[in-house]
RODO-2510 file (C-alpha; in nm, 4 decimals, decimal comma):
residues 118
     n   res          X          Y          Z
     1     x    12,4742    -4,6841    19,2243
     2     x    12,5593    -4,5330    18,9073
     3     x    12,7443    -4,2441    18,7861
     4     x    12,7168    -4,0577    18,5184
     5     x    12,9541    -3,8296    18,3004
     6     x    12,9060    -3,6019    18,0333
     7     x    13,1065    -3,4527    17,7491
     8     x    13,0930    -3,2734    17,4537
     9     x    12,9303    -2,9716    17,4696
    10     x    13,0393    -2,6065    17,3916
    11     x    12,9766    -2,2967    17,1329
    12     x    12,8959    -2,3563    16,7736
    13     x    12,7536    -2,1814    16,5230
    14     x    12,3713    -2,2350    16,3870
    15     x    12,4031    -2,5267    16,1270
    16     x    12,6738    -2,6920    16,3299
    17     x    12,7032    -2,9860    16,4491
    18     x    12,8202    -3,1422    16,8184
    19     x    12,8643    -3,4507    16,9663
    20     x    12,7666    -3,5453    17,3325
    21     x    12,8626    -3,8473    17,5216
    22     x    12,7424    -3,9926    17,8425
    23     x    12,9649    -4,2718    18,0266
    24     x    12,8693    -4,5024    18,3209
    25     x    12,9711    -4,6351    18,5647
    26     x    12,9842    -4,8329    18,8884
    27     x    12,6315    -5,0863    18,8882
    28     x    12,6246    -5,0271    18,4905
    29     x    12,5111    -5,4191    18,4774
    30     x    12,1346    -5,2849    18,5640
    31     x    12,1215    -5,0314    18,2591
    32     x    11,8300    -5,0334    18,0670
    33     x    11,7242    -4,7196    17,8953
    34     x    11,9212    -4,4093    17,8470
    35     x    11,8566    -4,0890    17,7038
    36     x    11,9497    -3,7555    17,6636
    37     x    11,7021    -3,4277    17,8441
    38     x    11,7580    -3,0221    17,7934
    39     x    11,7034    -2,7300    17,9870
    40     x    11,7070    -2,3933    17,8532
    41     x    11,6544    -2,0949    18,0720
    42     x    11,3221    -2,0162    18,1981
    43     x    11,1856    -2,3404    18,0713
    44     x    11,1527    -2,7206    18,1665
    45     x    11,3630    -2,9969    18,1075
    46     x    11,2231    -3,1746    17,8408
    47     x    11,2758    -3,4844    17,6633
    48     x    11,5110    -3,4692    17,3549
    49     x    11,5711    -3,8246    17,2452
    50     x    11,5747    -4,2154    17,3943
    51     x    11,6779    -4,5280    17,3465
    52     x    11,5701    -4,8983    17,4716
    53     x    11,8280    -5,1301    17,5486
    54     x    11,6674    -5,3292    17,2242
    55     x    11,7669    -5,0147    17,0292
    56     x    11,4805    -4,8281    16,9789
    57     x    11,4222    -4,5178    16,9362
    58     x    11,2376    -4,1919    17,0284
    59     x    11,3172    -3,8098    16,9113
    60     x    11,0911    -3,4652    17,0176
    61     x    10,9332    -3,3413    16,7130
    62     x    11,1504    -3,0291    16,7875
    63     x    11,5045    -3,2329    16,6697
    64     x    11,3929    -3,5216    16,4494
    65     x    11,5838    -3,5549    16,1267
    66     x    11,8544    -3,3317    16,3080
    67     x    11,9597    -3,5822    16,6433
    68     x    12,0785    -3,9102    16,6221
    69     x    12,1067    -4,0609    16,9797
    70     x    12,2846    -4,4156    17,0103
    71     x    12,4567    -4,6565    17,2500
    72     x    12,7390    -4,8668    17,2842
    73     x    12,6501    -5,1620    17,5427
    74     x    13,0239    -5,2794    17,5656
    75     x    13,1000    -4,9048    17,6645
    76     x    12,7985    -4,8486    17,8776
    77     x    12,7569    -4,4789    17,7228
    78     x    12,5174    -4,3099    17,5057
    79     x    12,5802    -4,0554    17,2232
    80     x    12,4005    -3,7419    17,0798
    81     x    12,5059    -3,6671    16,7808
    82     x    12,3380    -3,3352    16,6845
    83     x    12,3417    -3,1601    16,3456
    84     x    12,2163    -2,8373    16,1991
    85     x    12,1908    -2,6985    16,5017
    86     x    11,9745    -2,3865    16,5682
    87     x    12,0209    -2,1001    16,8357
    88     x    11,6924    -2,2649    17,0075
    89     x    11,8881    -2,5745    17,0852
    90     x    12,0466    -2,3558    17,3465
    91     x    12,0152    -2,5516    17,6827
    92     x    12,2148    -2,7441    17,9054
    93     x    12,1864    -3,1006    17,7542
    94     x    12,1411    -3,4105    18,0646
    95     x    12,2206    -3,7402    18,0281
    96     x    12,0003    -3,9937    18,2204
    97     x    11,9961    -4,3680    18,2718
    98     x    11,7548    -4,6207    18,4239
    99     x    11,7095    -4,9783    18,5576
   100     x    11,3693    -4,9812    18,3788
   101     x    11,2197    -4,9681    18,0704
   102     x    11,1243    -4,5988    18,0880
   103     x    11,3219    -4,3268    18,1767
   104     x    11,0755    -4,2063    18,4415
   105     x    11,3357    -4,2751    18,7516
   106     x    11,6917    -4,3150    18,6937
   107     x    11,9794    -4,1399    18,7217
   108     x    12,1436    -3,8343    18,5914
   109     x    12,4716    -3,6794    18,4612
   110     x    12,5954    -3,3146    18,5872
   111     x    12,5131    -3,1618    18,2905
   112     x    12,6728    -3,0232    17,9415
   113     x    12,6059    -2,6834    17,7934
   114     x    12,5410    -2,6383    17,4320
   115     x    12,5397    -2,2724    17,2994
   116     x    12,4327    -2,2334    16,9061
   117     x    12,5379    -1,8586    16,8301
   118     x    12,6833    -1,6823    16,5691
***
């Protein structure tokens, strides 16, 4: 099993910036992909951003050129760095890791809020 924990959320104001962090741990040798989901109210959890265990990359049109999602292997976690934020980013940010390749099954953190308001 693996567990996952978030951090880094909170209030900021549009054009802000926060970081989030995800940690594993427990089974963490099986890590493959890991990524980063949001849910606002009244809407779906979508995708926000991904990364392989080879490194690469994907964003939702919605945040590219404004999130930068990495990982640190040694540290089993995964980082959201997210600038010039706007009041639509408004959601409850999940973490999620998986085993596989693609982030279809895996598992998930508890969740982080992140307000944008003035």
């Amino acid at each position: 099993q693996v567990q996952l924990v978030e951090s880094g959320g909170g209030l900021v104001q549009p054009g802000g910036s926060l970081r989030l962090s995800c940690a594993a741990s427990g089974t963490t040798f099986s890590i493959n992909s890991m990524g980063w989901y949001r849910q606002a109210p009244g809407k779906q959890r979508e995708l926000v951003a991904a990364i392989t265990s080879g490194g690469t990359t994907t964003y939702a049109d919605s945040v590219k050129g404004r999130f930068t999602i990495s990982r640190d292997n040694t540290k089993n976690t995964v980082i959201l760095q997210m600038n010039s934020l706007k009041p639509e980013d408004t959601a409850v940010y999940y973490c999620k890791m998986s085993r596989y390749s693609s982030l279809v099954v895996g598992y998930w953190g508890q969740g982080t809020q992140v307000t944008v308001s003035s």
